[in-house]
C-alpha positions in Angstrom: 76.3 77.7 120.9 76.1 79.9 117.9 73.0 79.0 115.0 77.1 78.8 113.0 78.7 76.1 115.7 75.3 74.3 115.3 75.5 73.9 112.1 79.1 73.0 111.8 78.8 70.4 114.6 75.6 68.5 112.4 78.2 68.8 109.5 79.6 65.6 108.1 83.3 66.0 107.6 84.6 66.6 103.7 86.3 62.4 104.1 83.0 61.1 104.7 81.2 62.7 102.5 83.5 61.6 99.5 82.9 58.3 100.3 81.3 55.5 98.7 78.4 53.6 100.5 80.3 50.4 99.4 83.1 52.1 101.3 81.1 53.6 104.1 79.8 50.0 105.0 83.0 48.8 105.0 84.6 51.1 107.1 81.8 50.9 109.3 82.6 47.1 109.7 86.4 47.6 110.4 85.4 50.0 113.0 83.0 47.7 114.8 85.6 44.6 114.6 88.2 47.2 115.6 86.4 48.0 119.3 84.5 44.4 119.9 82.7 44.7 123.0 83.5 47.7 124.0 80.7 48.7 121.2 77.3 48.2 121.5 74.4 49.3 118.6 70.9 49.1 119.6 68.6 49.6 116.3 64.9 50.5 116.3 62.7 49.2 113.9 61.9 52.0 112.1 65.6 52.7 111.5 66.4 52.7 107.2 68.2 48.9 106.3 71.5 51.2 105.4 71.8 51.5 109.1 69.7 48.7 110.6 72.4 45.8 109.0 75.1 46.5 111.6 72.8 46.8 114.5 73.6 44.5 117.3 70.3 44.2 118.5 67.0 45.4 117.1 63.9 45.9 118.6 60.8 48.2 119.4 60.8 50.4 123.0 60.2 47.8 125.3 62.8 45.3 123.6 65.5 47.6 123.4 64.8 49.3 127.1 65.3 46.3 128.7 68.5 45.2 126.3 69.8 48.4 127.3 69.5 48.1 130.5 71.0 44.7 130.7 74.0 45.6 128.8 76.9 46.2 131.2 79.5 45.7 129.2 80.1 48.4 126.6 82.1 51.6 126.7 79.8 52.9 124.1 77.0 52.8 123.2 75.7 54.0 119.5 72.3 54.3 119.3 70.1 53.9 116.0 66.8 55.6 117.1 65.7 59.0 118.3 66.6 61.6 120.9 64.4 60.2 123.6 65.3 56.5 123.4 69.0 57.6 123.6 68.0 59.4 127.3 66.7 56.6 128.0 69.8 54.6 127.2 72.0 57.2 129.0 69.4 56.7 131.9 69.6 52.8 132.2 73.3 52.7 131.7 76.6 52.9 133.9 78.7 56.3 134.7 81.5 54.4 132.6 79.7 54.0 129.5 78.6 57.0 126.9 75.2 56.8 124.5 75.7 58.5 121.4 73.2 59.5 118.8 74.7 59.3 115.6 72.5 62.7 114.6 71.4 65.1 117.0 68.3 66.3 114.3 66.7 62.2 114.9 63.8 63.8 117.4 60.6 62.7 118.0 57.4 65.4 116.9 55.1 63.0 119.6 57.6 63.7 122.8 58.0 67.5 121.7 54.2 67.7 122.5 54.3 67.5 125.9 57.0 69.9 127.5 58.4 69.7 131.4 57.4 73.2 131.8 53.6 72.3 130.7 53.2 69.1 132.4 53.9 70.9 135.5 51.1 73.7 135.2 49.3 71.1 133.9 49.2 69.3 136.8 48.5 72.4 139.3 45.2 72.2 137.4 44.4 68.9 137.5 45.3 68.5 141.3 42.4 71.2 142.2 39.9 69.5 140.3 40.8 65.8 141.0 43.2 66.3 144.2 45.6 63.3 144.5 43.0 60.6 142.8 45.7 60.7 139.2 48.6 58.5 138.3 50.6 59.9 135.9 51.7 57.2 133.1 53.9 58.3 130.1 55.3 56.4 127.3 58.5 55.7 126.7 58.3 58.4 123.4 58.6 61.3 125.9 61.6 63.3 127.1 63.7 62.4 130.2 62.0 65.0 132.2 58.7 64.0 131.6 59.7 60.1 132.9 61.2 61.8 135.8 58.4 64.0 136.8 56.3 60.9 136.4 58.8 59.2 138.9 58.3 61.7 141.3 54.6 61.7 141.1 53.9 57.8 141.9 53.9 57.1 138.3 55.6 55.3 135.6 56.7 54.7 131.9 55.2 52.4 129.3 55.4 51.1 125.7 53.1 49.5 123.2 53.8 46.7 124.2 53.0 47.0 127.7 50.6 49.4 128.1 47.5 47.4 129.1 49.5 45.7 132.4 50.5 49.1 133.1 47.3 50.7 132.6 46.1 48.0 135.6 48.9 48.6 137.7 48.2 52.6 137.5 44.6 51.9 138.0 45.5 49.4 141.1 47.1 52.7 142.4 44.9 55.5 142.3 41.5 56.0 140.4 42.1 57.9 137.7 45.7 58.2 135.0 47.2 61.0 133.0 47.9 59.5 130.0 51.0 61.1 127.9 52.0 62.4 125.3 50.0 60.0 122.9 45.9 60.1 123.3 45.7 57.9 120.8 47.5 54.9 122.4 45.8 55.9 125.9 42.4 55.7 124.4 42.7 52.6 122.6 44.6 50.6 125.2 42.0 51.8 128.0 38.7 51.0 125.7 40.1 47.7 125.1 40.2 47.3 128.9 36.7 47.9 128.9 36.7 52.0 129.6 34.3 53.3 128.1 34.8 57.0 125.9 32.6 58.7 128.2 34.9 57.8 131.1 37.6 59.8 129.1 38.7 63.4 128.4 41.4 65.2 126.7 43.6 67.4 128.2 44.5 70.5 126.0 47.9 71.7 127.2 48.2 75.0 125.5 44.8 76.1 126.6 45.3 74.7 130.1 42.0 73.1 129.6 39.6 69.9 129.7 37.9 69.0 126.5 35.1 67.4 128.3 31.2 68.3 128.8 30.0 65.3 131.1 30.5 64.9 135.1 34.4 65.1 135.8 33.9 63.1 139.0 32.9 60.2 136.3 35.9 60.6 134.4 39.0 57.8 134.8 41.6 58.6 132.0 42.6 62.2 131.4 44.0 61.7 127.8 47.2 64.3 126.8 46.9 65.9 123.6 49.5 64.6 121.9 50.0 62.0 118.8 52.1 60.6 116.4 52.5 62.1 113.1 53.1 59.3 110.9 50.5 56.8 112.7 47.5 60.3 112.2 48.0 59.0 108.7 46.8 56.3 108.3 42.3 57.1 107.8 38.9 55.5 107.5 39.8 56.5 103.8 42.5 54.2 103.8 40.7 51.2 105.5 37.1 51.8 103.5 39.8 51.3 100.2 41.4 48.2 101.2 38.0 46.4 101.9 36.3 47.8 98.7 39.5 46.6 96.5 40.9 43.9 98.6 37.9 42.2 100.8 40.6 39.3 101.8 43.2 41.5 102.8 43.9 41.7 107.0 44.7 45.2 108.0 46.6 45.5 111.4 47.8 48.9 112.7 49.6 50.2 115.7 47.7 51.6 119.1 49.3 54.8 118.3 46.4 55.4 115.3 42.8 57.1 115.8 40.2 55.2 117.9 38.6 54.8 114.3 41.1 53.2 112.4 41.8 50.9 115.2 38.3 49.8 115.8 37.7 48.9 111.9 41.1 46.9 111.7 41.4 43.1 111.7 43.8 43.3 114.7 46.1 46.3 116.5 49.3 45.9 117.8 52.9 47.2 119.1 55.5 47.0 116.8 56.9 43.4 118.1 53.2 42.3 117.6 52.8 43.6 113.9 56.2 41.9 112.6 55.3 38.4 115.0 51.9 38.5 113.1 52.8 38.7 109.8 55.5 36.1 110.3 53.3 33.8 111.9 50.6 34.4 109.2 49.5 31.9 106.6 51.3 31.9 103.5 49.1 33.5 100.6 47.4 35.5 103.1 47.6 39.7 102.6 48.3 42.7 104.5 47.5 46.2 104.7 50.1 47.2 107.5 49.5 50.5 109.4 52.9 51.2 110.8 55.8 53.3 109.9 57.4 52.2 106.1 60.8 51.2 107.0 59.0 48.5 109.0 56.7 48.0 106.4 59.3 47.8 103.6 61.5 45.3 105.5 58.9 43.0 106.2 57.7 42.9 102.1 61.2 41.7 101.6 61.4 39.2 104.3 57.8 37.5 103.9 57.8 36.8 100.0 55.3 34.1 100.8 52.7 36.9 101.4 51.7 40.3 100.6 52.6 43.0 102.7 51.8 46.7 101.6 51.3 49.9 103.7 47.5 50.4 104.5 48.4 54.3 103.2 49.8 54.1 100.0 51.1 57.5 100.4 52.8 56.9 103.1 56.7 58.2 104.5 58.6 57.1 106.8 58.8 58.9 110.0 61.4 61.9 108.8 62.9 62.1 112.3 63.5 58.4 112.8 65.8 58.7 108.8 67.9 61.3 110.1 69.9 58.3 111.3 71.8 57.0 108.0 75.2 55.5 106.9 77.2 58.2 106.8 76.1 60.0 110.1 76.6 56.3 111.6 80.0 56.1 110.1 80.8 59.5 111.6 80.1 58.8 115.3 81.4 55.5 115.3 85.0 57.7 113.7 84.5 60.6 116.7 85.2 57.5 118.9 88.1 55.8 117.1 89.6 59.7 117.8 89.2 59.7 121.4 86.8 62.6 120.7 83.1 61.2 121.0 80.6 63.8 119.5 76.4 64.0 119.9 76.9 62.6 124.0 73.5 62.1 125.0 73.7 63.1 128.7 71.1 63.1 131.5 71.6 65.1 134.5 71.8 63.4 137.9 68.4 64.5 139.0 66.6 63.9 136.1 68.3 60.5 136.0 67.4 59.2 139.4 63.8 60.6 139.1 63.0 58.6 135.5 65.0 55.3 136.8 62.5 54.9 139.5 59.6 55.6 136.3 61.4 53.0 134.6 61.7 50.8 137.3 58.5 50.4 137.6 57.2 49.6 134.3 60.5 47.2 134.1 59.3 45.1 137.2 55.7 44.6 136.0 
């Protein structure tokens, strides 16, 4: 496809874009009364409120893995997230129904940072200096390939939410895990199992190296270097501020921050934790939240009883996540009313089997 076709196929037709949002929404709602169950919308978090209202189901990973997987009954399926969770819909679903993303530009930066071709030279390494002692555990913010090489390799996927059970379960298996793409949620869930940092290395996958000067033989998590770009944002700075100006205040971030952060916060969570937290928290109390702000904006206007503010003040949400908005919504959900479904999200056969059994396995712990 031409840099010209590419453009023209992320390019919102001239009726759309004359449109109103009052009339966008409402189109939006004719559509979805209009194909009943043969629709389903799935809706991260994250996702902006113009997009998250006519979500059938909203959740974080985990939540909407498992809804996906149990949904047999939809032709299509539109998906209000990012590239990778839409594999993994495509993955978990029938051969009669088709995932859609409603914008093929919603990515993820985290899953870009570790790449199939890597992973595999990667693991040539690691093999002669480890031989067949490593599990190889990604979360669910990675590409399909990744989950299927892990599938093929004894390993599994995880989320947030799950990632200390499957941390056991990988250690029950062999003695030592590759943790990918995010260090930052492999070193905090593993520390909090009582691994200690000096049991813990990073992996450089550009240098093909091991950032690491003690005894190999003593290391037990080999730590990818990837991370989140919105959840690096959030500092000591920001946490040294909060107590200084607000000593009440609780902050809670996600696992997905530095070691640092998470070690000077009140409490650390997934995403399902953070909002049941807040919700379940005294009224009056206060919260410096450190978590993307589409999250932390809903839950300010949902929890007037308290205060709930973004530990970074600064803060954006996650630019990949917001390329999902009305009008590309309205768009995908038209491409189906024409018979002519656009932005298929499509997993090969191979790839498919290989990152079911990954999936599988977190899905049955």
């Amino acid at each position: 496809m031409s840099v010209l076709e590419q453009f023209q196929a992320l390019s919102l037709p001239d009726f759309i874009q004359g449109m109103s949002e009052k009339e966008m929404e409402n189109r939006v709602r004719e559509i979805k009364r209009e194909l009943g169950p043969r629709l389903f919308m799935p809706g991260h978090y994250y996702q902006k409120d113009e997009v998250i209202q006519f979500a059938d189901e909203t959740g974080d990973s985990l939540q909407l893995a498992k809804i996906g997987a149990a949904n047999k009954e939809a032709e299509y399926i539109v998906f209000c997230g990012v590239h990778f969770m839409a594999e993994t819909a495509d993955i978990l679903s029938e051969d009669y129904q088709t995932v859609l993303l409603p914008d093929l530009r919603a990515g993820c930066s985290m899953a870009d940072m570790a790449e199939i071709g890597q992973l595999e030279k990667s693991w040539e390494k690691l093999q002669d200096t480890f031989c067949d002692t490593i599990t190889p555990l990604t979360y669910v913010n990675s590409t399909a390939a990744i989950k299927a090489f892990c599938g093929r390799h004894e390993g599994a996927t995880l989320t947030s939410s799950n990632a200390p059970s499957m941390l056991e379960w990988a250690f029950r298996q062999k003695e030592r895990i590759l943790f990918l793409p995010d260090q930052h949620l492999g070193r905090n869930t593993a520390y909090d199992l009582g691994i200690p940092l000096k049991e813990m290395a990073v992996w450089d996958p550009v240098r093909q190296v091991l950032e690491y000067d003690g005894d190999p033989e003593q290391l037990r998590m080999i730590l990818w270097k990837g991370h989140c770009s919105v959840h690096e944002k959030f500092t000591m700075d920001n946490v040294r501020q909060v107590r200084e100006e607000e000593p009440d205040a609780n902050i809670i971030v996600h696992p997905e921050c530095m070691f640092d952060v998470v070690q000077a916060s009140d409490a650390a969570g997934s995403t399902n934790k953070i909002i049941d937290t807040i919700r379940n928290a005294p009224s009056g109390s206060t919260w410096a939240v450190g978590t993307e702000m589409n999250l932390v904006n809903r839950l300010t206007q949902e929890e007037t009883d308290k205060t709930v503010k973004s530990l970074n003040p600064n803060m954006c949400p996650c630019l990949t996540m917001n390329r999902i908005d009305l009008p590309h919504l309205l768009w995908s959900l038209e491409s189906i009313l024409s018979a002519e479904p656009h932005h298929r999200i499509e997993v090969d056969e191979q790839t498919t089997r290989e990152a079911t059994t990954a999936l599988q396995r977190m899905l049955q712990q």
